[in-house]
C-alpha positions as CSV (number, residue, x, y, z in Angstrom):
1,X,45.1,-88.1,76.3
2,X,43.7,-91.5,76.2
3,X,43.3,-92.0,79.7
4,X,41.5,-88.3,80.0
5,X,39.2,-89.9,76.6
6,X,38.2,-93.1,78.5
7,X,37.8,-91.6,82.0
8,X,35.7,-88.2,80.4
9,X,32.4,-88.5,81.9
10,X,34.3,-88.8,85.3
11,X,36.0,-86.0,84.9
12,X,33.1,-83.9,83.5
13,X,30.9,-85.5,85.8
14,X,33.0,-84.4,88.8
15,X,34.5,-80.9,87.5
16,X,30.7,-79.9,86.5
17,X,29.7,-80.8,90.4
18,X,32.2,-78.3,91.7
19,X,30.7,-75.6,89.9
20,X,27.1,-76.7,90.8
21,X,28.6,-76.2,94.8
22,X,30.0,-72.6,93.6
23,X,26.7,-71.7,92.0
24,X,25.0,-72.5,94.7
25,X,26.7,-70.5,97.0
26,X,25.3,-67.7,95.4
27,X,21.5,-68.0,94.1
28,X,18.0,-69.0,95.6
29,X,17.0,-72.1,96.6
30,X,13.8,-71.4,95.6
31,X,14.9,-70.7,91.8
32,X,15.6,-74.2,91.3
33,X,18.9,-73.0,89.1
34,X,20.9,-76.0,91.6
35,X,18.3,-78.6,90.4
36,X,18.7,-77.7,87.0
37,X,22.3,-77.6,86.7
38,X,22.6,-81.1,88.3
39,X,20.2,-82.3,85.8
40,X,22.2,-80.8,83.3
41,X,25.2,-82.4,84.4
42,X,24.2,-86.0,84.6
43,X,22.5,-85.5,81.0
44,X,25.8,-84.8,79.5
45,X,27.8,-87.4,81.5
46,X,24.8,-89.8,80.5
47,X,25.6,-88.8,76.8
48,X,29.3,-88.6,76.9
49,X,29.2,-92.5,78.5
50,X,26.9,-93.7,76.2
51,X,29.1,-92.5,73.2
52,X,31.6,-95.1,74.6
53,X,29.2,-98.2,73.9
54,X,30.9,-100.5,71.6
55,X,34.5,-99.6,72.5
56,X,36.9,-101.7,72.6
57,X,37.9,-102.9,76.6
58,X,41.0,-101.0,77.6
59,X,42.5,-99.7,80.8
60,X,44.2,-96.2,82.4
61,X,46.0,-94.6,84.3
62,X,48.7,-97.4,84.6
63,X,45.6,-99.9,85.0
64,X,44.2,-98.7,87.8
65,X,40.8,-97.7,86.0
66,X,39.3,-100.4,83.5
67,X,36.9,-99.7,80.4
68,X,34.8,-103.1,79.3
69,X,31.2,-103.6,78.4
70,X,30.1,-103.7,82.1
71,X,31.3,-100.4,82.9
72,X,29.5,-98.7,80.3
73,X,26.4,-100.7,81.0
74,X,26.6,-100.3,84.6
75,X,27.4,-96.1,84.4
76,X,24.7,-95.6,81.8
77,X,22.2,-97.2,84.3
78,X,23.2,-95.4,87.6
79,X,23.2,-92.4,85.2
80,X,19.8,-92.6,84.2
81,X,18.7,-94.0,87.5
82,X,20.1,-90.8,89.3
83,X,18.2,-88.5,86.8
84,X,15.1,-90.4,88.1
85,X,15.9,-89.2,91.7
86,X,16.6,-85.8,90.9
87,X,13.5,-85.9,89.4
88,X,11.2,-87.4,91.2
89,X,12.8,-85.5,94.5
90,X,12.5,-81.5,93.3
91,X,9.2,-81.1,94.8
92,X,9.8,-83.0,97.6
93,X,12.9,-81.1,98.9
94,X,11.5,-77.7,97.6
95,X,8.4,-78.5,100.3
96,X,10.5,-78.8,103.1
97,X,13.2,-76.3,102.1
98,X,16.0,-78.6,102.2
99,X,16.2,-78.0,98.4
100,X,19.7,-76.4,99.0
101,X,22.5,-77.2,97.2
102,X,23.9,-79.2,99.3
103,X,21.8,-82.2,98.8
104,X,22.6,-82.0,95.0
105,X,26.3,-81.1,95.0
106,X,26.2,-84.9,97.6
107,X,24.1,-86.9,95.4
108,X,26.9,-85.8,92.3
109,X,29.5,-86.7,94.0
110,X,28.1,-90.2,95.2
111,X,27.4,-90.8,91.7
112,X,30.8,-89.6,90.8
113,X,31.7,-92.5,93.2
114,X,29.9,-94.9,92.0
115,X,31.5,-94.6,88.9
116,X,34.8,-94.9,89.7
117,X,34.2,-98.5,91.8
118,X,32.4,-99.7,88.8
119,X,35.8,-99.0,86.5
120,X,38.2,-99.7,89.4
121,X,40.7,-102.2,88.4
122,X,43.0,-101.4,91.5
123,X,42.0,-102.0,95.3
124,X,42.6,-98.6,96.5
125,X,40.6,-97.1,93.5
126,X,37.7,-99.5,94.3
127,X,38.2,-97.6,98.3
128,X,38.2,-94.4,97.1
129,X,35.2,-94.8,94.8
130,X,33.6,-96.2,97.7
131,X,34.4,-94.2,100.2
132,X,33.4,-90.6,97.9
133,X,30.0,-92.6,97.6
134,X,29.6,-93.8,101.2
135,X,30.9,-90.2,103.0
136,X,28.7,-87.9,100.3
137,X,25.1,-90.3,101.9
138,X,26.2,-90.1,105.5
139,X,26.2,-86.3,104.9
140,X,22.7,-86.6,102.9
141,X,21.0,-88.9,105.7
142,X,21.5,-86.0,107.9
143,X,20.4,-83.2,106.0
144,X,17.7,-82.3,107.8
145,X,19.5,-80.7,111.0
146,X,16.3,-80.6,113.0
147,X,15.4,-83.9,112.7
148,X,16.4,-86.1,115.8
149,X,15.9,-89.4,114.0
150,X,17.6,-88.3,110.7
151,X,20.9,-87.6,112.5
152,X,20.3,-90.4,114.9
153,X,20.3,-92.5,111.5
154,X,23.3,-90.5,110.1
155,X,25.2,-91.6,113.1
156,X,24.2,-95.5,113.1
157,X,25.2,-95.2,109.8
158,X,28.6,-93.3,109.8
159,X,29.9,-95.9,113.0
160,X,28.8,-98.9,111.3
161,X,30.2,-98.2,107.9
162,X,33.4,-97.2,109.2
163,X,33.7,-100.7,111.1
164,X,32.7,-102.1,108.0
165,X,35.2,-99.9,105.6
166,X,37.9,-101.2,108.2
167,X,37.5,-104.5,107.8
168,X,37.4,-103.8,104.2
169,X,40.9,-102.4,104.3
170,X,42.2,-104.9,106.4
171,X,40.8,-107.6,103.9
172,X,42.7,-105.5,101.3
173,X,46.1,-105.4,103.4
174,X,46.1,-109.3,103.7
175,X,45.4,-109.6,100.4
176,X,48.6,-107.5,99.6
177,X,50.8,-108.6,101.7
178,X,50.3,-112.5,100.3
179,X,50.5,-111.9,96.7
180,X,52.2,-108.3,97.0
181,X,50.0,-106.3,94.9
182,X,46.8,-104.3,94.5
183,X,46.4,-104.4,90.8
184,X,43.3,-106.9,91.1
185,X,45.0,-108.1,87.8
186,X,48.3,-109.1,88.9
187,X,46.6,-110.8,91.8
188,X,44.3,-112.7,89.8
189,X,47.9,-113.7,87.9
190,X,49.3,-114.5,90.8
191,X,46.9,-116.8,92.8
192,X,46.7,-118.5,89.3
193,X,49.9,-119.3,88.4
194,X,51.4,-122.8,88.8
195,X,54.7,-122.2,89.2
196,X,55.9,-119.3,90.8
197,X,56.4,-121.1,94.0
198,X,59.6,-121.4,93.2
199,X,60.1,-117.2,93.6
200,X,60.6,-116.9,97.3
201,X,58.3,-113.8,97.3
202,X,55.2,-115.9,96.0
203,X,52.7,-117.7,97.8
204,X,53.5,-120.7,97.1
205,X,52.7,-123.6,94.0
206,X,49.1,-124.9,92.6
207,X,49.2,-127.2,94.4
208,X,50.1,-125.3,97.9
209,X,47.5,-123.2,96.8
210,X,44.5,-126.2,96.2
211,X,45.3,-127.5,99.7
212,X,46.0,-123.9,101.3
213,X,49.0,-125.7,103.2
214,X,51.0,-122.1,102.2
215,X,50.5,-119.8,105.5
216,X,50.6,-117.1,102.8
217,X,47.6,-118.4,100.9
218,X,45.6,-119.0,104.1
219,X,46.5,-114.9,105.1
220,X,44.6,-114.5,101.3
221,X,41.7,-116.6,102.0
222,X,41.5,-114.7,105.8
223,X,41.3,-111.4,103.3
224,X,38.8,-112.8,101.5
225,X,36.5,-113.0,104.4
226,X,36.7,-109.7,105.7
227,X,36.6,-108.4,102.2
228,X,32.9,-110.8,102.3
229,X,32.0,-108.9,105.4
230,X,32.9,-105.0,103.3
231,X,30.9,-105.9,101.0
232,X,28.0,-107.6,102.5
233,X,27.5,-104.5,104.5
234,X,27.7,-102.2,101.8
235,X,24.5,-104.6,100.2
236,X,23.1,-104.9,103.5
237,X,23.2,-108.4,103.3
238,X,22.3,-110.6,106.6
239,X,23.8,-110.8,109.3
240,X,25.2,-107.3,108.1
241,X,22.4,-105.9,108.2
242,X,21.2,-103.6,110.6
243,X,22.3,-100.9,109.5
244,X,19.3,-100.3,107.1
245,X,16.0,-100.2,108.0
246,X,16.9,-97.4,110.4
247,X,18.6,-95.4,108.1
248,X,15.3,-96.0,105.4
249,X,12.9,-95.0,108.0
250,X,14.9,-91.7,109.3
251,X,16.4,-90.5,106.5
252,X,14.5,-88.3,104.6
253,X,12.3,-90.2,101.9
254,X,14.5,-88.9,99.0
255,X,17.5,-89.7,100.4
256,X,16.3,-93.2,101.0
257,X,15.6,-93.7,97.3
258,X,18.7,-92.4,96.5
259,X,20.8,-95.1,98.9
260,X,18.3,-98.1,97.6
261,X,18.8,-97.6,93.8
262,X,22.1,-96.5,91.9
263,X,24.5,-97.7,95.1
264,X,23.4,-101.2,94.7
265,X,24.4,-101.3,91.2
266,X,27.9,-99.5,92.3
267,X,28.0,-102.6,95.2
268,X,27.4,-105.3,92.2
269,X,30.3,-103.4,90.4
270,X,32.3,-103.6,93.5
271,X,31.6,-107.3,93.8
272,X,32.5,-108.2,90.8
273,X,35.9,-106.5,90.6
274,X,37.1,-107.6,93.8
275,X,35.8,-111.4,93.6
276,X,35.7,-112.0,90.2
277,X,38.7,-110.1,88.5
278,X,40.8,-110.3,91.6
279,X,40.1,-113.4,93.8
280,X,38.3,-115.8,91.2
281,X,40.8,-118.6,92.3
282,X,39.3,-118.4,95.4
283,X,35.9,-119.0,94.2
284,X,35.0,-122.4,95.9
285,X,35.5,-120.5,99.0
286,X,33.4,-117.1,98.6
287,X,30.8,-119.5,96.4
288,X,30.1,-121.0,100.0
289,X,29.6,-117.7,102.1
290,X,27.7,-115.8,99.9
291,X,25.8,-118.9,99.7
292,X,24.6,-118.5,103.1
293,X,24.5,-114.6,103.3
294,X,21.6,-115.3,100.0
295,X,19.7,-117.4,102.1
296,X,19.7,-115.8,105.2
297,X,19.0,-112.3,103.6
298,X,16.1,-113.5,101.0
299,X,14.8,-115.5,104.6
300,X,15.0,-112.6,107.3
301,X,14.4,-109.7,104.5
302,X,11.0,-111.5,104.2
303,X,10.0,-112.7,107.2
304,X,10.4,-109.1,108.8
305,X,8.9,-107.2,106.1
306,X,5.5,-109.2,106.5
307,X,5.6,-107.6,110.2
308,X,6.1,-103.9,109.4
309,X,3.6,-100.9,108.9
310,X,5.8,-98.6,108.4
311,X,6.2,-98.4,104.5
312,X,9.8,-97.4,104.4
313,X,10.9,-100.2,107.0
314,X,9.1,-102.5,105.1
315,X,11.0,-101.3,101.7
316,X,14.4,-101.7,103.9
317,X,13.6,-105.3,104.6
318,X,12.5,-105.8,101.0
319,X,15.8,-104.3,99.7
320,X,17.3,-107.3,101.9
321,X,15.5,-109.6,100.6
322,X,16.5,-108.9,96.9
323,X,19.8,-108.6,97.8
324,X,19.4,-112.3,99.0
325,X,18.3,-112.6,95.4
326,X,21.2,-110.8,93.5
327,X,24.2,-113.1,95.5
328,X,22.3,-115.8,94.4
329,X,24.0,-114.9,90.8
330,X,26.9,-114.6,92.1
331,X,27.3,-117.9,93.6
332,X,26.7,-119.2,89.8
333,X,30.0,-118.0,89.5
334,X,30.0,-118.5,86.1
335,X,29.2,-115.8,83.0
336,X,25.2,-116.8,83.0
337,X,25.3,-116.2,86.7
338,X,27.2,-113.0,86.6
339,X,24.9,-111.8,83.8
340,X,21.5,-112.8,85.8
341,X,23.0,-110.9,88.7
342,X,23.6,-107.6,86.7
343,X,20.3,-107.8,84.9
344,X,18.7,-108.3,88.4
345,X,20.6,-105.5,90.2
346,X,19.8,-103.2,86.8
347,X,15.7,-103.7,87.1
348,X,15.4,-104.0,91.2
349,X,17.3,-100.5,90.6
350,X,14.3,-98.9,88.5
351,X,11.6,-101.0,90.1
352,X,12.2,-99.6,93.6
353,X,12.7,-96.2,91.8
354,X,9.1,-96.3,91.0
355,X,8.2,-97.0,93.9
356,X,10.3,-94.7,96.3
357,X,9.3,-91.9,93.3
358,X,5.4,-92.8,94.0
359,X,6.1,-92.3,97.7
360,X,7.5,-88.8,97.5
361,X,4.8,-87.7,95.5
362,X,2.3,-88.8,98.4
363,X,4.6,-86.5,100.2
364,X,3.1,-83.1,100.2
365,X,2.6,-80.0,101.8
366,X,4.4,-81.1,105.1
367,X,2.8,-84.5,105.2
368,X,5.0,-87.8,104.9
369,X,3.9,-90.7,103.6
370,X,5.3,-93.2,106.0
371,X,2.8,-95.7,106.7
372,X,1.2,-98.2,105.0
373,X,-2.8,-96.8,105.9
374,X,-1.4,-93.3,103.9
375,X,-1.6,-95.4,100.8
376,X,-5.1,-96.5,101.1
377,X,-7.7,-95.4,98.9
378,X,-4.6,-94.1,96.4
379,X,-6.3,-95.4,92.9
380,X,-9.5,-92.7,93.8
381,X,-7.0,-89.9,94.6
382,X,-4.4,-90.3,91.7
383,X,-5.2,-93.4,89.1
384,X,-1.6,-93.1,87.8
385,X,0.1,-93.4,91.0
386,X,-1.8,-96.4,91.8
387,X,-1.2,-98.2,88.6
388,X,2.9,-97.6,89.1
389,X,3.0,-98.4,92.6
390,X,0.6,-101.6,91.6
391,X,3.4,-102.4,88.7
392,X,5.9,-102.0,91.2
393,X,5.3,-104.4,93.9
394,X,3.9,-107.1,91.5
395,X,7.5,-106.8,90.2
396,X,9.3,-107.0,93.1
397,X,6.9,-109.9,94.0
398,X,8.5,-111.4,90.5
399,X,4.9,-111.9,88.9
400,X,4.7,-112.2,85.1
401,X,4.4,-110.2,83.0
402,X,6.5,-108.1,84.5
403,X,10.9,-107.4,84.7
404,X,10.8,-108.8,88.1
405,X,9.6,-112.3,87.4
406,X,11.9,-112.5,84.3
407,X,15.0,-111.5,86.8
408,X,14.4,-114.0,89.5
409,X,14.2,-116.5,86.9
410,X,17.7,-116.2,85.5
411,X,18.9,-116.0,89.0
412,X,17.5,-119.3,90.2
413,X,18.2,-120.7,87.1
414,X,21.9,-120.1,87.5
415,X,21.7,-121.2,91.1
416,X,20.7,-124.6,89.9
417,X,23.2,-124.9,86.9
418,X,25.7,-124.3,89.5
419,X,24.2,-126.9,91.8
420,X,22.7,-124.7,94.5
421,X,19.6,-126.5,94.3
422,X,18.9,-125.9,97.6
423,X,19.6,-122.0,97.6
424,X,16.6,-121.6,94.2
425,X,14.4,-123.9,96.6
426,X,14.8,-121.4,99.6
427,X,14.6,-118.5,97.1
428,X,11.1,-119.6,95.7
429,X,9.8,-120.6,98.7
430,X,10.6,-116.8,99.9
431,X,9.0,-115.4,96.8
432,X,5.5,-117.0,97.9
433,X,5.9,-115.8,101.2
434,X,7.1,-111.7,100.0
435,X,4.2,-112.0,97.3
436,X,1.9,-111.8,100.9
437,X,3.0,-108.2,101.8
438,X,3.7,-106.9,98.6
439,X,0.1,-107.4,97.5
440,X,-1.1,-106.0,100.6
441,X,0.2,-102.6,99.3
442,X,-2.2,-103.4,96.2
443,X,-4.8,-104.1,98.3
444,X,-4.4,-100.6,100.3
445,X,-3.9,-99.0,97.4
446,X,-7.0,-100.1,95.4
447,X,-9.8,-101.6,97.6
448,X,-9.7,-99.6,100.7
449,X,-10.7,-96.2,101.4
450,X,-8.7,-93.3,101.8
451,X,-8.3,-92.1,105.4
452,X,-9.9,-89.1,106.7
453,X,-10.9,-88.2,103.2
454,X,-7.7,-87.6,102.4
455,X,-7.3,-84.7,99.1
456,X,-6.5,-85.8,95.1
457,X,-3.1,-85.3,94.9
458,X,-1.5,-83.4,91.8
459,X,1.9,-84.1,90.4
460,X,3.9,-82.1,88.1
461,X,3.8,-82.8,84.9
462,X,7.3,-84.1,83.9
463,X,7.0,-86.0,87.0
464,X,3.4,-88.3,85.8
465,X,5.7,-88.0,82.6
466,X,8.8,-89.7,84.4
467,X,6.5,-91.9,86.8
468,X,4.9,-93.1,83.7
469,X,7.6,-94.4,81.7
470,X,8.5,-95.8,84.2
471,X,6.0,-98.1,84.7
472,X,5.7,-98.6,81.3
473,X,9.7,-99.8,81.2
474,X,9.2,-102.6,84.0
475,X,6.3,-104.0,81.7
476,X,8.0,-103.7,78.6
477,X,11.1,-105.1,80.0
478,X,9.7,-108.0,81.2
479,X,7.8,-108.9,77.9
480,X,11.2,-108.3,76.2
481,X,14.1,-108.8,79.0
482,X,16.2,-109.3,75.8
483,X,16.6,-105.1,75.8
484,X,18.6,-105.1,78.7
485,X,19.8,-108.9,79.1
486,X,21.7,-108.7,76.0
487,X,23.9,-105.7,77.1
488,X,24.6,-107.7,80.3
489,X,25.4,-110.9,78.5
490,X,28.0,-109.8,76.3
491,X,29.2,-107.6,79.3
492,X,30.8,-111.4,80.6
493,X,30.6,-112.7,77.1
């Protein structure tokens, strides 16, 4: 019974998407009932986690699933984030009649997903979290049949994260065959004893392990790097890329906000378990490499965006870019680093939410908002779309007052305690130069005039409503970060 207590919004979550998939086997599209029920759903899951804040860290399921203050945190967040999408998509998907229930039942079980790698304390529930995430959006990108570049995208996709979920599993296999477990806890324990060298199934002493003259320990630090290269691709951090400005572009636009929001917060999770909880030992090796994946994703994220017209490429290669910015934390390696990290992936998540969220609602009757000239002239045809999509990108561009600028600032501050010096220099520097095509979006958006006297557009009411809270959250969050920073503070306190 007290695994069932701490694992309950899982297991309401996921029994409550089943009968979302039967009920939709058997109404109307058009009623909406699906949308409804899913918003239901994550409402009570949102309500049944958020009862748990304050509990006491414990684990399930013989320790395969772990309860602490960054679960919670982390599940209340993708919670509320994937509310937002459901949200903000209804009208979208209800235009272009791929408001099925398919799309819903998906999106529930990715979140489902997500939730379990955020509590996984065992390296196959960390795969099976992500693989009930990664499966439920290759399905999604191709929803719409018809579409040749939506399936072309599904496809790039599906290859590229099974190579990618291969190496995972071979970084996982190495890992078990030189300490003999996948309880990320016992193989903490066991790369950080001192003396179990002398039990012939160990890897070997501290001091083997310090100068990696063990084969065993250099099979571990081998699984470490393709458990880098998993995990980089699930970011899409560079060189790992390439995956994801095709699948923002083809996929449909609600879908895209979907895969840039609550997954990146699941990836974080994901992170953390694996390098943190189970390979810390190791950290003066994957401090190094996700060194250089930071600075070559915040560098090629921002030089590429600066080229693009097409809005959703150039949110891809932004999403790079940040991802640049949120291994930054992690190199800190270190509770203030781990913290800056979370509270960055937490805010990008909502920021980009607004932005996707103004995106869809430019969306309409049959028309897709994919270039940057169909957000020109936007503050004379909705003022309130304008003023989120203007707090949006002056975010991301880290500009006070706003979360964004508050975010990268812990980040590079950790980078610098942790003497990466270098790595905040390269970050700032690539601040300035994503500022350039950020603002251009403002620029559209306010000074220029709409093209071909393009209509008002009218949103739905809880919509503005959702759109304009918003907006108002990333401006009250960054003139009191404290709301959220605190949570993720005490979550590596």
């Amino acid at each position: 019974m007290d695994n069932i207590a701490l694992a309950s919004p899982e297991i309401f979550l996921l029994t409550a998407t089943c009968a979302v998939l039967v009920v939709g086997l058997f109404v109307d599209a058009e009623r909406q009932i699906v949308y409804w029920l899913s918003q239901v759903t994550l409402i009570v899951t949102l309500l049944l986690s958020f009862a748990q804040i304050g509990s006491e860290a414990a684990t399930a399921f013989n320790g395969a699933y772990e309860f602490d203050a960054m679960s919670v945190t982390l599940k209340n967040w993708i919670l509320v984030v994937g509310i937002g999408v459901f949200l903000y998509s209804r009208d979208y998907l209800t235009g272009r009649r791929i408001a099925r229930g398919e799309y819903y039942v998906l999106a529930l079980f990715a979140v489902g997903g997500m939730m379990i790698m955020v509590s996984a304390q065992n390296m196959l529930t960390v795969y099976l979290g992500l693989e009930l995430l990664a499966l439920s959006q290759y399905a999604m990108v191709a929803l719409l049949r018809d579409d040749g570049q939506a399936s072309e995208a599904a496809m790039k996709y599906f290859v590229l994260g099974a190579l990618a979920s291969g190496m995972l599993l071979y970084g996982m296999s190495m890992i078990y065959g030189a300490t003999g477990s996948l309880d990320l806890g016992t193989i903490r324990d066991v790369l950080a004893a001192s003396d179990f060298g002398r039990d012939p199934g160990a890897i070997g002493n501290a001091t083997a392990l310090t100068n990696g003259t063990d084969p065993r320990t250099i099979g571990a630090r081998f699984g470490l790097v393709f458990i880098i290269v998993g995990i980089a691709f699930k970011l899409g951090a560079v060189p790992f890329h390439m995956w994801v400005p095709d699948v923002y572009e083809g996929a449909p636009t609600s879908v895209a906000m979907f895969i840039s929001t609550a997954p990146k917060l699941a990836a974080f999770a994901m992170l953390i378990r694996l390098l943190v909880d189970g390979l810390e030992v190791l950290n003066n090796d994957w401090q190094q490499m996700l060194a250089i994946l930071s600075a070559l994703s915040m560098v090629v994220g921002n030089l590429v965006a600066i080229a693009q017209t097409n809005i959703k490429r150039m949110l891809a290669y932004s999403t790079i870019s940040h991802v640049g910015f949120l291994l930054m934390g992690i190199v800190g390696a270190g509770p203030d680093g781990y913290s800056a990290s979370m509270f960055y992936a937490i805010t990008y998540a909502f920021t980009t939410l607004a932005a996707f969220g103004v995106l869809l609602a430019l969306s309409r009757g049959g028309h897709e908002a994919v270039t940057l000239d169909d957000l020109a002239g936007l503050a004379r045809r909705n003022t309130l779309l304008a003023v989120v999509m203007l707090l949006a990108m002056i975010s991301l561009a880290g500009v006070p007052p706003l979360v964004g600028f508050y975010a990268k600032l812990v980040v590079l501050q950790s980078a610098i305690g942790a003497g990466y010096a270098w790595l905040a220099i390269v970050g700032v520097f690539m601040s300035v130069v994503g500022a350039f095509y950020y603002l251009r979006v403002v620029k559209l958006a306010f000074f220029d005039e709409p093209v071909d006297d393009a209509p008002e557009i009218e949103t739905a009411g809880d919509v503005s409503a959702g759109l304009a809270a918003n907006g108002l959250a990333m401006l009250v969050l960054g003139v009191f970060p404290g709301l959220i920073m605190a949570a993720c503070i005490a979550a590596f306190g």
